[in-house]
PAZARO-275962 format. One record per residue (C-alpha): x, y, z. Coordinates in steps of 0.2 Angstrom, whole numbers, plus 5000, padded with zeros to 4 digits. Each point is the difference from the previous one (the first is absolute). Layout:
# PAZARO-275962
XYZ ...
//
This chain:
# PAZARO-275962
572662735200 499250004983 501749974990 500249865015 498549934991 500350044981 501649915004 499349845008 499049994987 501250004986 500949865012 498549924999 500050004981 501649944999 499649845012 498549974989 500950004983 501549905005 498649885009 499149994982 501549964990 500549875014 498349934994 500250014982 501449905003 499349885010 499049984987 500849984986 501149885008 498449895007 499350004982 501649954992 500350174990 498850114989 498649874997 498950164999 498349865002 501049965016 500650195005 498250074999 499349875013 501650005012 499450045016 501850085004 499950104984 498250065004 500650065016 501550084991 498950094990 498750065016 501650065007 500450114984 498350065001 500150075018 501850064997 499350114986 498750075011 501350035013 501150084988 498850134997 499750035015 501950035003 500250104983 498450145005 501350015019 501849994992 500750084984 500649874989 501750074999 500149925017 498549855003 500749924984 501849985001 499849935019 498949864993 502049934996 499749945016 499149844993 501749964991 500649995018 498849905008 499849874985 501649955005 499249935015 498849884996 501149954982 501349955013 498949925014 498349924990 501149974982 501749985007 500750114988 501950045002 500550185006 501450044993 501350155004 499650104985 498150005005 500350055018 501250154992 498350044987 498949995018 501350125009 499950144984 498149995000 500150015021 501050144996 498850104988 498649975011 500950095013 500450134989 498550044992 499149975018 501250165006 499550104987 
//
């Protein structure tokens, strides 16, 4: 039960991460690029950052559960799941090569999950 949790909560920092960067870019795309006078009152870039913040504490959370040989390789899963909302929110093309790249990291987090 307790890796159950230490898990769930590295997905959870993952999910947060990705959720921050979709932020940033949200930002940065509402603001018409780095117009740092802009950036620092983005209300999608001050929620980006937030994010960040609660990822970190999470992190350390899952670093004192997990040994970082594993907790930290995993988080490739956020390579994964940015696929998602690049495709769906920014219409991004996914290409064949970055489905292969999505397919080897699947494939190390399986790996590294085994051992």
């Amino acid at each position: 039960m307790d890796k159950t949790i230490s898990y769930l909560m590295l997905f959870g920092n993952i999910l947060l991460l990705v959720t921050g960067q979709v932020l940033f870019k949200i930002g940065l795309a509402r603001t018409g690029g780095l117009h740092w006078n802009k950036l620092a009152t983005s209300p999608a870039v001050i929620g980006g950052i937030a994010l960040y913040g609660v990822a970190t504490l999470l992190w350390f959370a899952v670093l004192s559960r997990l040994p970082l040989s594993v907790a930290y390789p995993l988080q490739a899963l956020a390579y994964v799941l940015a696929l998602l909302p690049a495709y769906f929110l920014f219409h991004e093309a996914i290409t064949w090569t970055k489905l292969l790249g999505v397919f080897v990291i699947l494939l190390g987090v399986v790996l590294l999950a085994r051992s």
